[in-house]
C-alpha positions in Angstrom: 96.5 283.9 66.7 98.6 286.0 64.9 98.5 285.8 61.3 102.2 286.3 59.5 101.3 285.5 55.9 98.6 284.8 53.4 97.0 285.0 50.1 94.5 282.6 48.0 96.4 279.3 48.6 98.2 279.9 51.2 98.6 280.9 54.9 101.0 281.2 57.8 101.0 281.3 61.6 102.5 282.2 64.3 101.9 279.3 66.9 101.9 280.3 70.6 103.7 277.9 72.5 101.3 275.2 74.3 99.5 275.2 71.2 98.7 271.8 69.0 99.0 272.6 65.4 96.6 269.5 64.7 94.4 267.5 66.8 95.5 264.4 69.1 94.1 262.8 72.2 94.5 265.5 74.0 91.0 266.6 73.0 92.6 270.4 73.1 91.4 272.9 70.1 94.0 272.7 67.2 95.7 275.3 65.9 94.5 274.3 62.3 90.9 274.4 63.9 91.8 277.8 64.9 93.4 278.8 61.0 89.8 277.5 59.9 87.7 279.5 61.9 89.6 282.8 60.8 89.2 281.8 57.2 85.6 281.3 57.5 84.6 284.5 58.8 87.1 286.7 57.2 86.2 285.4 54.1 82.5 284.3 54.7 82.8 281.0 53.5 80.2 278.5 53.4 80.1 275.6 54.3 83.5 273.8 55.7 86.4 275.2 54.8 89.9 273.0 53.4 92.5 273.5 55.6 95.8 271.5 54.8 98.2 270.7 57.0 101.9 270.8 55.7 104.7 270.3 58.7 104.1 270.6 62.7 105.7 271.6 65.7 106.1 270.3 69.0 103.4 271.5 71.6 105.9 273.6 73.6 107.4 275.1 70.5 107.0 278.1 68.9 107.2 279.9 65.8 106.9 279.9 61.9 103.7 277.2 60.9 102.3 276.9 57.3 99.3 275.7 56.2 97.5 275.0 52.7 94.1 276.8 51.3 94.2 274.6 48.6 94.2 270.9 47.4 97.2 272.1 44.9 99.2 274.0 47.4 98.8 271.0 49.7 100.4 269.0 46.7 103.3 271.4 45.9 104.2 272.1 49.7 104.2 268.3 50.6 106.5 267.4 47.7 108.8 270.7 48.4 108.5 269.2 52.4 110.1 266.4 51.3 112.6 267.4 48.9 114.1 269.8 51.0 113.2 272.5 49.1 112.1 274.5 52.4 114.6 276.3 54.6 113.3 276.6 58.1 115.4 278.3 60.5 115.1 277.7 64.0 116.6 279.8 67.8 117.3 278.1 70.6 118.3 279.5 74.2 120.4 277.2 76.3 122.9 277.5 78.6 126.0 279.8 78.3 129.5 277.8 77.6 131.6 277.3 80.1 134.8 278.1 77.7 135.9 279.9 74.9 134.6 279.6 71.2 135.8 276.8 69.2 138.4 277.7 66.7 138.6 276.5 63.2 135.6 276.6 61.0 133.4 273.3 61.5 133.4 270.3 63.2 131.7 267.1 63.1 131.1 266.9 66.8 130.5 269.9 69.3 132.4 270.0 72.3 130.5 268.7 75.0 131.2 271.7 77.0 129.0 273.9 74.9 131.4 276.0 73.3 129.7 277.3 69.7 131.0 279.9 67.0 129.8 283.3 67.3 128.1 285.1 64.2 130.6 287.7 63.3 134.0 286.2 64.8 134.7 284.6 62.0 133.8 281.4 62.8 131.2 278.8 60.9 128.4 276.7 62.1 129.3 273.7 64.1 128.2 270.6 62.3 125.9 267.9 64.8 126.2 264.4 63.1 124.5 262.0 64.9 122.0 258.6 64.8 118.7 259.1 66.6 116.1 256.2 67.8 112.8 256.8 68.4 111.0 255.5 71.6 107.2 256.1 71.0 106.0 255.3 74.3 108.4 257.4 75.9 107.4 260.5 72.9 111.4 260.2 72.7 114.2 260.2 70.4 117.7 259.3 71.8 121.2 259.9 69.9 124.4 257.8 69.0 127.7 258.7 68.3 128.0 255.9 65.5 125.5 254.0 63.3 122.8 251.7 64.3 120.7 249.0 62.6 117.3 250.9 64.3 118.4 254.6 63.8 117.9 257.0 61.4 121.1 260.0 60.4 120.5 262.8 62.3 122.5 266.3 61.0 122.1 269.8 61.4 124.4 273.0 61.5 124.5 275.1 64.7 126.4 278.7 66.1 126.0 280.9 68.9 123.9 284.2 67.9 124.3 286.2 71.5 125.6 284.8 75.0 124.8 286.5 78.5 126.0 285.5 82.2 124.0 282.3 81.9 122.0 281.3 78.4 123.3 281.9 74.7 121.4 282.2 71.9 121.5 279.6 68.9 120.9 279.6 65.3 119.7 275.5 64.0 119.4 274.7 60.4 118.5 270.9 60.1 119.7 269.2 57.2 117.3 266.1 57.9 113.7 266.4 60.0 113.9 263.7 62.7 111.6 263.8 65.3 112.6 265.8 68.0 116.2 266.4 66.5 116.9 269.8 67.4 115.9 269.1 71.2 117.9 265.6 71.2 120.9 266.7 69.3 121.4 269.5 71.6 120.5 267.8 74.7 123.5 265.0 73.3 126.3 267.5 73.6 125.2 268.9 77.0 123.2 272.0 75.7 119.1 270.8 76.6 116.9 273.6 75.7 115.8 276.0 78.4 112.8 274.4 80.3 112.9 271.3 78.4 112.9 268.9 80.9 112.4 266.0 78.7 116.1 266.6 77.7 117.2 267.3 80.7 117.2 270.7 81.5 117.2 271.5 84.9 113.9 273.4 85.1 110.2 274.1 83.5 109.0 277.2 82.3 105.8 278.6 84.2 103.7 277.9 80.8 105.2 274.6 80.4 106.8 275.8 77.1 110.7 275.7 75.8 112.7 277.8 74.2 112.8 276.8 70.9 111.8 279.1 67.7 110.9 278.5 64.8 112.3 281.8 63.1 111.6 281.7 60.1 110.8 280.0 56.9 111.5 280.5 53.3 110.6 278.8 49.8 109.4 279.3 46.4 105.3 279.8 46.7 103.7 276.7 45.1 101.5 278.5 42.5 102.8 281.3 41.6 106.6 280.7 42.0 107.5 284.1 43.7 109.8 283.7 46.7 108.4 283.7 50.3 110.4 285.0 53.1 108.4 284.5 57.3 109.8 285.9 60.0 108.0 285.0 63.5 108.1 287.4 65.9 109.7 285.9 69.8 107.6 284.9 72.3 106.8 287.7 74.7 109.6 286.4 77.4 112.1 288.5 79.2 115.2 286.3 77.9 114.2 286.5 74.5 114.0 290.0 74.7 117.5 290.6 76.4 119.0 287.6 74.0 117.8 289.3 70.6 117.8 292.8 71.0 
């Protein structure tokens, strides 16, 4: 467990991919049992220790988690959650396009073909606007073009970071937290995450994992009101390595 941030009322993770941040009927040791256990001996606590969990990631993902020390951070960091007072920024790796980078500045829709700005050519974020459904005996979401009675609005911004013979490197911001948005959305326009075969990409990963990051994380510490700034370290992967350096 590697241990990016932390102080009195609050700390932050980096969760290895094929970790649970909380438990489930899996049975599996959660990452927040894990967050505890540090505490406790670190800090020689007696008895159990509070432990409050804010926001998750998917088992296969990686990346920037936060939890709460405290019964007030817990407060503050829910309500912040859920006024989008967080910015999480998330890399991807999918496939590389199979033609040139848009034009123009943003767009509502990506082109299907997979085509994204690059950081530095001048070129914004592409814009994903779409309506997801949930099925929860499947564990997954599916996205529409156009509005529907049983979905929920589903946006986030997107551009290419790095591209080689056959992945590229993507930068996600969500503008709304849908469950599995980032995976759906991309899978949508033709661009599933490496080894996420859920969404259709065309093979696993060895540890069952996908490549999706959560980078980093930034917000205004609940208690004392200075700003926070996480960055999560890449999984220890070959293309993440030739993709970032």
């Amino acid at each position: 467990m590697e241990i990016l941030y932390e102080d009195n009322h609050v700390i932050i993770v980096n969760k290895a991919p094929g970790e649970i941040v909380q438990g489930d009927k899996t049975g599996d040791t959660p990452l927040s049992d894990l967050v505890k256990a540090y505490i406790k001996e670190r800090y020689a606590k007696p008895g159990e220790v509070f432990l409050g969990v804010v926001h998750r990631l998917d088992r296969p993902v990686s990346g920037v988690v936060v939890f709460a020390r405290t019964s007030k951070a817990l407060e503050r960091l829910n309500r912040m959650f859920a006024n989008h007072e967080v910015k999480k920024v998330y890399h991807a790796i999918v496939k590389a396009p199979l033609n040139p980078p848009l034009g123009g500045t943003s767009c509502e829709v990506a082109n299907p073909k997979g085509a994204l700005p690059q950081r530095g050519s001048g070129e914004g974020a592409v814009t994903l606007h779409h309506y997801l459904t949930r099925n929860t005996q499947q564990n997954k979401a599916y996205a529409y073009d156009a509005p529907r009675s049983d979905a929920k609005e589903a946006i986030l911004d997107v551009k290419s970071l790095a591209r080689g013979d056959r992945f590229q490197l993507l930068e996600v911001h969500l503008h709304t937290g849908r469950h599995h948005q980032i995976r759906c959305q991309l899978a949508h326009i033709g661009l599933p995450i490496r080894g996420d075969l859920k969404y259709g990409a065309p093979r696993s990963l060895p540890d069952g994992s996908i490549s999706l990051h959560a980078r980093s994380i930034s917000f205004e510490h609940p208690v004392s009101h200075k700003p926070i700034y996480v960055e999560a370290p890449y999984p220890d992967d070959k293309l993440w390595s030739a993709l970032t350096k």
